[in-house]
C-alpha positions as CSV (number, residue, x, y, z in Angstrom):
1,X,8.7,18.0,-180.4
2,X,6.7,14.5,-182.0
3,X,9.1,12.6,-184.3
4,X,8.6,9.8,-185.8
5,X,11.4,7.6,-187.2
6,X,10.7,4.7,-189.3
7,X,13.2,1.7,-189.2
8,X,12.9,0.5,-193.1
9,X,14.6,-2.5,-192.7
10,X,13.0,-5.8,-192.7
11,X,16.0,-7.6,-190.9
12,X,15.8,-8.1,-187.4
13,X,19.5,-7.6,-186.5
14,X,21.1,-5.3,-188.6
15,X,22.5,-1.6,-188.6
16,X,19.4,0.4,-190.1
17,X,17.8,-0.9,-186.9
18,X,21.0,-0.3,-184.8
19,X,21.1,3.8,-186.0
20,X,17.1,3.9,-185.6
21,X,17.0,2.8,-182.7
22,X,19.8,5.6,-181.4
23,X,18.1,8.3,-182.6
24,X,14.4,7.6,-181.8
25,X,16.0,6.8,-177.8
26,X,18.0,10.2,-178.3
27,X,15.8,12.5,-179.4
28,X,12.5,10.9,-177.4
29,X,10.4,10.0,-180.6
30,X,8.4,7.5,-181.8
31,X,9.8,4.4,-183.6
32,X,8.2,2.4,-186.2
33,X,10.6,-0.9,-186.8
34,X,9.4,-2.5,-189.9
35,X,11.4,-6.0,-188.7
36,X,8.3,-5.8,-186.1
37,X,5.7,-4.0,-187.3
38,X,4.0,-5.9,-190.1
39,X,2.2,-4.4,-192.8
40,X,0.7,-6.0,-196.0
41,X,1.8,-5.1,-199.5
42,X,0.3,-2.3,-200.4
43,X,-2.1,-2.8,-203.2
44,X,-4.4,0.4,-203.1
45,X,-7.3,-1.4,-202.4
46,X,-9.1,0.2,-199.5
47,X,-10.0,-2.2,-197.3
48,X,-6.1,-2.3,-196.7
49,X,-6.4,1.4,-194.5
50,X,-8.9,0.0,-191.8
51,X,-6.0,-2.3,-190.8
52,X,-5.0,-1.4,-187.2
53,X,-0.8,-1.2,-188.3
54,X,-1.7,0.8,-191.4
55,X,-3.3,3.1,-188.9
56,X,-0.9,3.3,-186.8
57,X,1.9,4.0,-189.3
58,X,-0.7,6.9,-190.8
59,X,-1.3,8.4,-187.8
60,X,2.1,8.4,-186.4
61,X,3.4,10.2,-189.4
62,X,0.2,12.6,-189.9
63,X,1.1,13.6,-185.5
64,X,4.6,14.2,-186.0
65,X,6.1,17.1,-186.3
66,X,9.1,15.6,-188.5
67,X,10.2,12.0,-189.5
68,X,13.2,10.4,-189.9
69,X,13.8,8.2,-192.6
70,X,16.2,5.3,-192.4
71,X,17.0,2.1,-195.0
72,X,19.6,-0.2,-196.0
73,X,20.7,0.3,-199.6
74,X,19.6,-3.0,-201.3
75,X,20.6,-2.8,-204.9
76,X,20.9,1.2,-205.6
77,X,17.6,1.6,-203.6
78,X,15.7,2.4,-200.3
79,X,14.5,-1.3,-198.5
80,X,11.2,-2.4,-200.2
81,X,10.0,-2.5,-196.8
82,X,10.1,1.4,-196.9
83,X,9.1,1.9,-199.9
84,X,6.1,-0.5,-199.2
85,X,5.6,1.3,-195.7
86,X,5.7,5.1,-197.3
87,X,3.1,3.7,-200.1
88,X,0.3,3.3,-197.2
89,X,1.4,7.1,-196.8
90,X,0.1,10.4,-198.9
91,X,0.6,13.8,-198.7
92,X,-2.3,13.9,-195.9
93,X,0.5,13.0,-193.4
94,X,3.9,14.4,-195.3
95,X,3.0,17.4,-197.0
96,X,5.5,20.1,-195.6
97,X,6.7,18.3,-192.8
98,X,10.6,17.9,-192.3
99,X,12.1,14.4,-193.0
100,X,15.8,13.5,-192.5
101,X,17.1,10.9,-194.4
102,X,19.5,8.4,-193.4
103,X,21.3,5.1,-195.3
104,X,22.7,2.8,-193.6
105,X,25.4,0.5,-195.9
106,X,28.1,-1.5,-196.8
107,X,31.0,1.1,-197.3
108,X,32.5,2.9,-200.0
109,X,30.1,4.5,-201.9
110,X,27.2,2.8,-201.1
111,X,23.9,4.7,-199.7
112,X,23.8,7.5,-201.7
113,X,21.5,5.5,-204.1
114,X,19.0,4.8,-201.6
115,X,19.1,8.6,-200.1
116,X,18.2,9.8,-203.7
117,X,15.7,7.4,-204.0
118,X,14.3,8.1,-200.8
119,X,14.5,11.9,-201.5
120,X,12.8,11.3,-204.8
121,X,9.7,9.0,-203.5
122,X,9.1,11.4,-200.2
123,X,9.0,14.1,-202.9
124,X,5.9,12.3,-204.5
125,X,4.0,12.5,-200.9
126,X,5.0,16.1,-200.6
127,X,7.2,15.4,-198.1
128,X,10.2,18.9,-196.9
129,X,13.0,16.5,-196.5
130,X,16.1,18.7,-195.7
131,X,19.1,19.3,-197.5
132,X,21.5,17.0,-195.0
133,X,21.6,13.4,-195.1
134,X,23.7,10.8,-193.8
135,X,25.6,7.5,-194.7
136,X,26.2,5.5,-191.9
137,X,28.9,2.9,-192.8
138,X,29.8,-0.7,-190.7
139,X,32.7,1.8,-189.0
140,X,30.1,4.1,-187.7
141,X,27.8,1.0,-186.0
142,X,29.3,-0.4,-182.5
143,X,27.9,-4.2,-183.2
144,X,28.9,-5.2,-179.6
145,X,26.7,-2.8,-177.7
146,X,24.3,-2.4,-180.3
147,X,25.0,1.1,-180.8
148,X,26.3,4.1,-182.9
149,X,30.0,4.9,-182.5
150,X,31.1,8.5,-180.8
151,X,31.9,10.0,-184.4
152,X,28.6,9.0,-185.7
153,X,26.2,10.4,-182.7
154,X,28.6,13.7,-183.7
155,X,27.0,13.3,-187.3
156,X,23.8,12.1,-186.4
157,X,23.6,15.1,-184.1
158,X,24.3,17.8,-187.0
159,X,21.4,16.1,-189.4
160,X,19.0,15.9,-186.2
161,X,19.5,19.6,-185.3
162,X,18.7,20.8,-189.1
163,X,15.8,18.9,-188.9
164,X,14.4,19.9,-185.8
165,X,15.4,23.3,-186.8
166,X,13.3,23.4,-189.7
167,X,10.5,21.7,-187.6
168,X,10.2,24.6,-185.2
169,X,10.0,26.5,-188.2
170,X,7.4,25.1,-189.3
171,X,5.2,25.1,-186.7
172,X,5.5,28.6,-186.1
């Protein structure tokens, strides 16, 4: 199975990056960090898509079979670096493909903002993005070993197998 998870945080150290990281090692897929991999703003102008990372990102997405979705919530949103990213993006590469969405934030109540957001703008590139989605919260990141905790790779698990569920599915 080709996945693709895209890291859409900016920061270098930080828990989106931490969770990405996790699953893209778990479940063998590709990772695009945005901390790392730099792309201009987007503008619409075409000279932007001969740009070997825009590319990359385009093809990466357009060869997977699902994507993972991950951001930081940054004031009731997705990470303008994944929105930015997912603008170089169309329904050429999303449309019908599986996408899991994940937030990665504060505590509390925070994330749910950015997975509606993210849910709303994969909907405008005719993206499938299933049903579960995921908070992760500072308890569920292990900061020392840069790593999820046990009860979050049980979570993580349960979004990742509806996903790949519905990725079989679809390429039957």
């Amino acid at each position: 199975m080709n996945i693709t998870v895209i890291s859409g945080t900016a920061r270098k150290q930080g828990r989106t990056r931490v969770a990405a990281s996790y699953i893209a090692n778990t479940y063998h897929a590709g990772l695009i960090d945005l901390s790392e991999f730099s792309l201009p703003i987007f503008n619409g102008e075409e000279e932007q898509f001969s740009l070997e990372n825009v590319q990359t990102l385009r093809t990466s997405v357009k060869e997977a079979d699902a994507v993972v979705l991950l951001s930081p919530e940054y004031h009731s949103g997705m990470s303008g670096a994944l929105k930015n990213a997912i603008d170089f993006l169309s329904s050429e590469q999303f449309a019908n493909k599986p996408v899991a969405l994940f937030a990665c934030a504060g505590g509390g109540k925070g994330g749910m903002n950015a997975l509606a957001n993210m849910r709303i703008v994969a909907r405008g590139v005719y993206a499938n993005v299933i049903a579960k989605q995921l908070v992760l919260d500072p308890i569920h990141i292990d900061d020392e070993n840069h790593t999820v905790t046990e009860g979050a790779k049980a979570k993580i698990k349960d979004v990742m197998e509806d996903l790949l569920t519905y990725a079989e599915y679809q390429k039957a």
